[in-house]
N, C-alpha and C positions, 0 to 999 in steps of 0.2 A: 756961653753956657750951653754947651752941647753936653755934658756929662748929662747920665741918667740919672735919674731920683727916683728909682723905687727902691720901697724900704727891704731892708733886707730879709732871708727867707729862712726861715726859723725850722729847724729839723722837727720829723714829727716824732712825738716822744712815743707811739704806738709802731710805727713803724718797723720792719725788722732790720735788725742791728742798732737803732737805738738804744740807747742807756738811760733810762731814768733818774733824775738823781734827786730830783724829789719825792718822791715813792717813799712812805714810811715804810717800815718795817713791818709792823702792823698790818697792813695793806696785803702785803704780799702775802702776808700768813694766811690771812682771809682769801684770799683768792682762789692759795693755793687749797684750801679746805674745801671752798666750792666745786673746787677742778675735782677733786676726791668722792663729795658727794657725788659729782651728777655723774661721774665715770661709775661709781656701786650703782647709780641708779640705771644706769644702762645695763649693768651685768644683770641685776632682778628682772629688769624686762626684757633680756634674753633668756634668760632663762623662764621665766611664764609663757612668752611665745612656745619653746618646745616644750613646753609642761599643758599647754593647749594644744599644743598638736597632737601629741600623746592621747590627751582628753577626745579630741576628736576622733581619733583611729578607733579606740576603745569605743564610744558611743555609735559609731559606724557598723563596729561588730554586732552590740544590742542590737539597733535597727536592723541588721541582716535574720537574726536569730529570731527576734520578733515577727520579722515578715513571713518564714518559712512557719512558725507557728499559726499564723493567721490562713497559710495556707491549707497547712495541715486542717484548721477547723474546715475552712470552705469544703473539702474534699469530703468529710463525715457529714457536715451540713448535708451538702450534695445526697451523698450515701442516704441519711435517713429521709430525706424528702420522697427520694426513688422509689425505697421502700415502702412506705406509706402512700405512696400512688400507684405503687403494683398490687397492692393488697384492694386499695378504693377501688382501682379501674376493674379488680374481679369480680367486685362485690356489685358495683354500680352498674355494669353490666349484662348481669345476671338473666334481666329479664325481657332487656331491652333488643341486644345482638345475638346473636349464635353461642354456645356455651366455649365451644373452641375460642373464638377472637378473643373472646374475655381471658380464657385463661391464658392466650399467647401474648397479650399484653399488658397481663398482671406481672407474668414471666420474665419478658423485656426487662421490665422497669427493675424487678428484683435481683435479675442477674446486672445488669449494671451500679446497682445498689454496692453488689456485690466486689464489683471492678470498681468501684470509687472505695470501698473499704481498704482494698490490699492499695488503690493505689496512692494511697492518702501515707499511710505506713512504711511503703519503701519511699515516698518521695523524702518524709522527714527523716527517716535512717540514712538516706544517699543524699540527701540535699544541699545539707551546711558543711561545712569544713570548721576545722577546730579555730575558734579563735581563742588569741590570749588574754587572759585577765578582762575576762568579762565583771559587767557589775551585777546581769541576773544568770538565774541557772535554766538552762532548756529542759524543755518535758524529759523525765523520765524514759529512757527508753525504753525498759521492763515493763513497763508499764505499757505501752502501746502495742504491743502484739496481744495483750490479752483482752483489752478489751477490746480491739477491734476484731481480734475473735470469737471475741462471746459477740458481737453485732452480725458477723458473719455468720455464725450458730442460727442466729435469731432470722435471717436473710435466708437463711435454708430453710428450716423452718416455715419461713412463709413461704416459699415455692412449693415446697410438700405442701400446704394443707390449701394451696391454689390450685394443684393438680388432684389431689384427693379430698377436699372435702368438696361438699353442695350449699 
């Protein structure tokens, strides 16, 4: 009895080149419906990845546009604080230091008041670049040379009555 006794080896029916032959019909329908769903569902979620990407580029722009506005404010921020400490430091002064210091550093302050006005207005004119299909609108542009020109009015204005008034 030297012959071998193992049982014998049965083909796998998953296998490739297998034939199934028990496989209903049915079966295969189902299957092939599932292969269908989950292949659409991969198309959906290729397509929402670059329908997020999109979303992301777009909201990237917001935030740029946002930021240059925020800087814009900083720079009038800046501008009126100046102003308002060139006009104190002349007043505050008055009686304290020399009539000159006061008004050379009522002066300072105003003329740089002055320089953060203009330079608050070309920075947001020069600063962004167009982008597309934004979802907010940036400040007006028309709008910002006037009234940072009526502030710069207002900036002269107090230099004159820091060098002419008492």
């Amino acid at each position: 009895m030297t012959a071998d006794r193992r049982p014998a080896r049965r083909k796998n029916p998953t296998a490739p080149g297998a034939v199934e032959a028990t496989a209903p019909r049915g079966e295969l329908h189902e299957q092939a419906r599932q292969i269908r769903r989950s292949a659409s569902a991969v198309e959906r979620s290729t397509d929402e990845l670059s329908d997020s990407a999109d979303r992301r580029t777009i909201l990237a722009g917001d935030r740029t546009l946002l930021a240059a506005e925020r800087t814009y404010a900083a720079w009038v921020r800046t501008a009126l604080a100046a102003l308002a400490s060139g006009v104190g430091a002349r007043a505050l002064m008055k009686g304290v230091l020399p009539v000159l210091i006061g008004k050379l550093t009522g002066s300072v302050l105003v003329i740089f008041a002055g320089f953060c006005l203009v330079a608050a207005v070309w920075r947001e004119i020069q600063g962004t670049g167009e982008v597309a299909h934004r979802d907010i609108r940036p400040l007006p542009k028309a709008l910002l040379v006037p009234i940072n020109g009526f502030l710069l009015l207002v900036a002269l204005a107090a230099l004159v009555g820091i060098w002419i008034g008492d």
